[in-house]
C-alpha atoms as one frame of an Amber mdcrd trajectory, in Angstrom:
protein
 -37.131 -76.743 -70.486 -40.097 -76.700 -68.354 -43.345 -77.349 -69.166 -45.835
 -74.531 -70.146 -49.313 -72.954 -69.092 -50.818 -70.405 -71.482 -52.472 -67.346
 -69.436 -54.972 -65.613 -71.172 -56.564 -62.619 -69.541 -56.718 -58.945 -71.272
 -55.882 -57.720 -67.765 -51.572 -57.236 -67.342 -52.388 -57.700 -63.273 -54.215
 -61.004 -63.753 -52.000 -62.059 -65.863 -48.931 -61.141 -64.078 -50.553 -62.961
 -60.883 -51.272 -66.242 -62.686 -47.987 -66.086 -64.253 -46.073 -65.903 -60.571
 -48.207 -68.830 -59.343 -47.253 -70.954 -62.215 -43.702 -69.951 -61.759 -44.022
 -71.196 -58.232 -45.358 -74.573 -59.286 -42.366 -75.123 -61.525 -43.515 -74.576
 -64.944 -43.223 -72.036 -67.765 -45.969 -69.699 -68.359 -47.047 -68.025 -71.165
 -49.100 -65.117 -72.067 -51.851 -64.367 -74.575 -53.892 -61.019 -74.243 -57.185
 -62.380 -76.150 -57.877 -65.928 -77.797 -56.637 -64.794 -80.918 -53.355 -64.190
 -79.507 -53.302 -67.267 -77.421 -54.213 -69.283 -80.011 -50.981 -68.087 -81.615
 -48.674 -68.352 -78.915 -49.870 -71.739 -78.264 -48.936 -73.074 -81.783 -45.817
 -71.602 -81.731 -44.966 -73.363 -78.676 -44.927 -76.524 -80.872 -46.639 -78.947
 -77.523 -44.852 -77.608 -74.875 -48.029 -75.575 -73.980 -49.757 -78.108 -71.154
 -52.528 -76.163 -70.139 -54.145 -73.030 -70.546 -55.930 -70.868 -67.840 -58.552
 -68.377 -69.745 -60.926 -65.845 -69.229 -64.987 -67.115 -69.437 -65.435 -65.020
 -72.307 -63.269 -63.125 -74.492 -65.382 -59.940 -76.399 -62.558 -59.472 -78.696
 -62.720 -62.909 -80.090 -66.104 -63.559 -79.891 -67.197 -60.163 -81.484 -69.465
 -59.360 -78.293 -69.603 -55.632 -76.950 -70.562 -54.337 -73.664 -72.935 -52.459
 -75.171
């Protein structure tokens, strides 16, 4: 099995466009829709997870609002 890259973005397009690029480069991605989910998926991966590409800044996980 391949190795893997977490992608964590709470946008499905981003996501689904950093997810084809890893693809391309030959290894598994992964994704995570906040930190906290990432965080999850990349302990259940148990080290396969070789690098993660994330948003700056994540306003479900770090309890900031846009308000």
């Amino acid at each position: 099995m391949a190795d893997q890259i977490l992608v964590v973005d709470p946008s499905a397009v981003i996501r689904r466009f950093l997810c084809d690029i890893v693809r391309e480069c030959g290894y598994e991605p992964i994704q995570a829709v906040n930190g906290n989910d990432g965080i999850k998926k990349a302990y259940q991966s148990k080290g396969k997870v070789k690098m993660v590409f994330a948003e700056w800044l994540d306003r479900k996980s770090t309890r900031l609002n846009s308000s």
